[in-house]
C-alpha positions in Angstrom: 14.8 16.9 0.5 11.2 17.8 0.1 8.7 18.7 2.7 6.3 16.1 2.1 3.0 16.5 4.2 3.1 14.0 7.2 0.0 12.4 9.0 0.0 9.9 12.4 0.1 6.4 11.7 -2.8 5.6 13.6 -1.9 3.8 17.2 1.5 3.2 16.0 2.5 6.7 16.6 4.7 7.2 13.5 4.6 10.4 11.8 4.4 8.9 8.3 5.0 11.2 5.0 1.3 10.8 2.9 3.4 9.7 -0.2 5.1 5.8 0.4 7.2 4.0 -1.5 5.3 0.6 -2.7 8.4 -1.6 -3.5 7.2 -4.2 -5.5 8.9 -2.5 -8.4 12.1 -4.0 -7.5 11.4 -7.6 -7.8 12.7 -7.8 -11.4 11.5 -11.3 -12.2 8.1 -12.2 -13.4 6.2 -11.6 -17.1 5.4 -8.0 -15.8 8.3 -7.1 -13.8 10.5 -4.2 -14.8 13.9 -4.8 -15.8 15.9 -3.4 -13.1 20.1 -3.6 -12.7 21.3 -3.6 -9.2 22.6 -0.5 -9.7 19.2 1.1 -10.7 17.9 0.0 -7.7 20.2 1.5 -5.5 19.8 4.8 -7.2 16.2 4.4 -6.8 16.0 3.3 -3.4 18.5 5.9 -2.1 16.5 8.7 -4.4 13.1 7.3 -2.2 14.7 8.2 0.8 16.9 11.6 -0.2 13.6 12.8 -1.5 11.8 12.5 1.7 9.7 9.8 1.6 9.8 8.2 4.7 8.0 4.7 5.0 8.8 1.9 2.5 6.5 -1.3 1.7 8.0 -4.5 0.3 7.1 -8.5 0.9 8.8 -11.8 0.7 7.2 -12.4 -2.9 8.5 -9.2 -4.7 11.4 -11.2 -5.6 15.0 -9.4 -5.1 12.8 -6.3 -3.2 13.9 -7.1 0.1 17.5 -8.1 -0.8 18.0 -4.8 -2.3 16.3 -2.6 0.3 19.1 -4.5 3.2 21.9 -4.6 0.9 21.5 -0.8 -0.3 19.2 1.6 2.4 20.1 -0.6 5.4 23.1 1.7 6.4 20.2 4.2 6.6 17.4 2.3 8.8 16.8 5.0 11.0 15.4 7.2 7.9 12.3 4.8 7.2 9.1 3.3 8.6 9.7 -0.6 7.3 6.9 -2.8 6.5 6.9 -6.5 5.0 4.4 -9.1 4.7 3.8 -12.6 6.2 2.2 -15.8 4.6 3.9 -15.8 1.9 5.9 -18.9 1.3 10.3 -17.9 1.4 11.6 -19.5 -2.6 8.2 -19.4 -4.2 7.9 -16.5 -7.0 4.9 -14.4 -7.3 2.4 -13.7 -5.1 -0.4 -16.7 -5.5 1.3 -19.3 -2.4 0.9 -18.3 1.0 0.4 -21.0 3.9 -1.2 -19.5 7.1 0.9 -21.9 9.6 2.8 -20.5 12.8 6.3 -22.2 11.4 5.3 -20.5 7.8 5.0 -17.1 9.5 7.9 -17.6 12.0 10.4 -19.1 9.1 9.3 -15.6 6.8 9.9 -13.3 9.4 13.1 -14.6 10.3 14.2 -14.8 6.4 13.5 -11.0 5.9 15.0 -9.6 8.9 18.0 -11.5 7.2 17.5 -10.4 3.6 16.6 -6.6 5.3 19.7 -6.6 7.5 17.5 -5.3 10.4 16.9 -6.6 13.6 13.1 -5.9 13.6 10.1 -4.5 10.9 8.4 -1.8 12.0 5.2 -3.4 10.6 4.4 -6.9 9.9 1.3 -7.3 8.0 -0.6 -10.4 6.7 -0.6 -10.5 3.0 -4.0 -12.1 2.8 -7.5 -10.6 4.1 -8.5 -13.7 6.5 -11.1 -14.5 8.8 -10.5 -14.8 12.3 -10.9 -18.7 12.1 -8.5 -18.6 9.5 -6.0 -16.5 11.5 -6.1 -18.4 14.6 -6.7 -22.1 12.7 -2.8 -22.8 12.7 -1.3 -20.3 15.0 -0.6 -17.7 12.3 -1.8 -14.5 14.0 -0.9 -16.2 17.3 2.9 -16.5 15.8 2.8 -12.6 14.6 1.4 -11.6 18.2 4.4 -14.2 19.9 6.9 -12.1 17.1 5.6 -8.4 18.1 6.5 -9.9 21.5 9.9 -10.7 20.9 10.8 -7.4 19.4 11.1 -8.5 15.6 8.1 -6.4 14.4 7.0 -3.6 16.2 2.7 -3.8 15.1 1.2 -6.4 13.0 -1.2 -5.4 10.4 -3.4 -6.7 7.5 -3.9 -6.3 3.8 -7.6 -5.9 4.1 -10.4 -6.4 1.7 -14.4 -6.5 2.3 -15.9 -8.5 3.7 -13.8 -9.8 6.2 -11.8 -6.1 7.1 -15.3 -5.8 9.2 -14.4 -8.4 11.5 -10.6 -7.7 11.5 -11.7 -4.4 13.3 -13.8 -6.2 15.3 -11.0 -8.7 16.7 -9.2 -5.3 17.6 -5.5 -6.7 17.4 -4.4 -5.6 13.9 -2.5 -2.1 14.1 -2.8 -1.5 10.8 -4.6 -1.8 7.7 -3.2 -1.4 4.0 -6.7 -1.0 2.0 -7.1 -1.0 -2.1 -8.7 2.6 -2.7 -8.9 5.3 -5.5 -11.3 7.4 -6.9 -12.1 4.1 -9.4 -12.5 2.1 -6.8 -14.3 3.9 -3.8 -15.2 0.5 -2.2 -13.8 0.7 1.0 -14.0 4.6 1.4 -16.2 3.9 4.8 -14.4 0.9 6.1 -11.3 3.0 6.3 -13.0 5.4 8.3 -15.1 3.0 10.6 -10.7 1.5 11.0 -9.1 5.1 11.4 -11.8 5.8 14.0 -10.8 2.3 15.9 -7.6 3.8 16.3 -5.7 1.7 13.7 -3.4 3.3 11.1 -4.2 3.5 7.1 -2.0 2.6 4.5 -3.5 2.8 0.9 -2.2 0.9 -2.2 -3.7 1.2 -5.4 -4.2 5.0 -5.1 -2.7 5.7 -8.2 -5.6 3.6 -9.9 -3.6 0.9 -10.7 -0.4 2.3 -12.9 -0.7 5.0 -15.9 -3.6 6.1 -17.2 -2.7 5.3 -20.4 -2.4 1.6 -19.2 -6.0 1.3 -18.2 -8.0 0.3 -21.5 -5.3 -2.4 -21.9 -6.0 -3.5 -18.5 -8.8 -5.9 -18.8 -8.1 -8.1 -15.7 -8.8 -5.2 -13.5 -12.3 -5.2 -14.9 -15.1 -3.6 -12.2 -18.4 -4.4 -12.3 -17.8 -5.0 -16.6 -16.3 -1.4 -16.5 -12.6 -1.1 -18.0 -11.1 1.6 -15.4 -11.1 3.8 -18.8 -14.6 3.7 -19.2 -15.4 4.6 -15.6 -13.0 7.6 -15.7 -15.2 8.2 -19.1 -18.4 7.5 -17.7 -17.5 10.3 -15.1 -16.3 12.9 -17.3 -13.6 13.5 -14.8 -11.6 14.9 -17.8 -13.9 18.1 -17.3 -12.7 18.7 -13.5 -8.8 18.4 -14.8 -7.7 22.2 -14.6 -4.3 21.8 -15.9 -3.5 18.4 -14.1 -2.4 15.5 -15.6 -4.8 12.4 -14.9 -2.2 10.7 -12.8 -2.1 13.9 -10.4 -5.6 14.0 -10.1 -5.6 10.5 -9.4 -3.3 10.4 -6.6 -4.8 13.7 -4.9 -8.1 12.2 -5.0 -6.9 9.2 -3.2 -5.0 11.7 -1.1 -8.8 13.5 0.0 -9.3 11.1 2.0 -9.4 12.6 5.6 -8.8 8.9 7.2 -5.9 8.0 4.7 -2.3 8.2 6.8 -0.1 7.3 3.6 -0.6 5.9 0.2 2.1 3.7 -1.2 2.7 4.0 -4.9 5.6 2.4 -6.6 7.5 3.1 -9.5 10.6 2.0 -10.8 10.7 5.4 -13.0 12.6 8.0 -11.2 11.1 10.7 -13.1 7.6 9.5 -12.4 8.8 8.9 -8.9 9.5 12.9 -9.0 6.3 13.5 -10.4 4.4 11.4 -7.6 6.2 13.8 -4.4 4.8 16.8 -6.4 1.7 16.1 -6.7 1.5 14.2 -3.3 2.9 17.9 -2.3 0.3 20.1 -3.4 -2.0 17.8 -0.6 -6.0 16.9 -1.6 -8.3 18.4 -4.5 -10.0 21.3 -3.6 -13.1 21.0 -1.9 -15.4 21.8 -4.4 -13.6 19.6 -7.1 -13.9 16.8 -4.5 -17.4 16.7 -4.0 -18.2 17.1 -7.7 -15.8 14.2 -8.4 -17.6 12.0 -5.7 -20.8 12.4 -7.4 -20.3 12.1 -11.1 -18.4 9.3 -9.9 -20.9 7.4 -7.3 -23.3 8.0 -10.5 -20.6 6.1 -12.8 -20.5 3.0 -10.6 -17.3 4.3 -8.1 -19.1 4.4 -4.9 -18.4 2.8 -0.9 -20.2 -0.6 -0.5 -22.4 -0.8 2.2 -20.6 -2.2 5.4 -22.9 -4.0 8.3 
């Protein structure tokens, strides 16, 4: 097992490892999904966990994920930090339907403590970034609140995006936030410190910049502000700060500079890129220096915070 750093996840108390395991990989259906046999996703699933890694992310939308995290790691429950999603709609692929209704919440929750084989999540979290009016409209955060009460999730939290994560902290009910941020996409860089400082627990995705870096200039509907993620990296000349890492490592350590960050969750269903991920994720943040030189060749290229009211 490794001895992968560990931060506090916010109120919630958890001692959280700063490397998570995103497990969308495992859903297995889908135009981009990987192909995936039951028995490689036991082996990766039980790898996750005999590597160290301690908190694992999933939703009712990544197809078979949550079937396979209950029917292979549930013997080992007590290992993990588990968090789902809610709003999504139980039989409907993908990730576009999600209805914002108390019974909708109520009927997911209860269909992935069954798929899970647990008796409770350790975080439930909204898989949209709504308004308070659009919380409360038809009892959706008002069922996840009634759910926390009854002992089937432990916190509630949010997938948050600007604008609206400014008012989610605001409301001051969500324990946790899971935030898109990377050293491409430096948007929220201050919101997740105005949230840390709330008291409310980080969880990154995205902090590997969105899958290999030798995806990105095929990656055209992740364009940002006309950029390709290539040509930011380019525009940066973040190449020049490299050292002897890979771009990948460099990546994920940036994202891992964050002072406010309690985990990122990246998700592979490569168990040698998985191996890759802990060591790097190992060796902790970029060196000071490094750091602030990649902050501003990169808030020159475009990659900057936006301004938060």
């Amino acid at each position: 097992m490794n001895d992968i750093p560990k931060r506090t996840l916010g109120r919630t108390g958890f001692e959280v490892t700063t490397l998570g395991f995103g497990a969308m990989e495992l859903r297995t259906t889908g135009p981009k999904a990987p192909s995936m046999s039951e028995r490689e996703a036991e082996l990766l699933l039980n790898t996750v966990l005999d590597s160290g890694i301690n908190l694992i992310d999933t939703s009712i939308d990544y197809g078979r994920s949550e079937e396979f995290i209950g029917r292979f790691i549930a013997h080992r429950r007590q290992e993990f930090f588990l968090a789902s999603k809610c709003g999504c709609v139980v039989g409907v692929p993908g990730m576009h339907e999600h209805v914002h209704t108390a019974e909708n919440i109520r009927r997911g929750v209860e269909n992935s403590l069954r798929l899970l084989k647990t008796d409770c999540l350790d975080l439930l979290q909204f898989h949209r970034s709504l308004t308070r009016e659009e919380f409360e409209k038809d009892g959706a955060l008002q069922e996840a609140m009634k759910l926390k009460a009854e002992g089937k999730t432990r916190f509630v939290g949010v997938s948050a995006v600007l604008p609206n994560m400014a008012e989610q902290i605001a409301m001051g009910c969500f324990d946790v936030y899971q935030v898109p941020y990377s050293a491409l996409q430096r948007d929220h860089e201050d919101i997740i410190t105005r949230a840390s400082q709330a008291g409310a627990g980080i969880i990154i995705r995205g902090g590997a910049a969105r899958g290999a870096p030798t995806d990105w200039e095929n990656r055209w509907y992740y364009m940002i502000e006309k950029q390709t993620l290539q040509q930011r990296w380019e525009k940066a000349r973040l190449d020049e700060l490299l050292d002897g890492m890979s771009r990948i490592e460099f990546t994920i350590r940036f994202t891992l500079s964050h002072p406010d960050l309690d985990t990122t969750i990246i998700g592979t269903s490569n168990l040698e890129h998985l191996q890759d991920n802990i060591r790097y994720a190992m060796k902790g943040p970029l060196p000071r220096a490094v750091l602030t030189e990649a902050r501003q060749r990169l808030t020159a290229a475009g990659s900057k915070p936006s301004a938060v009211a």
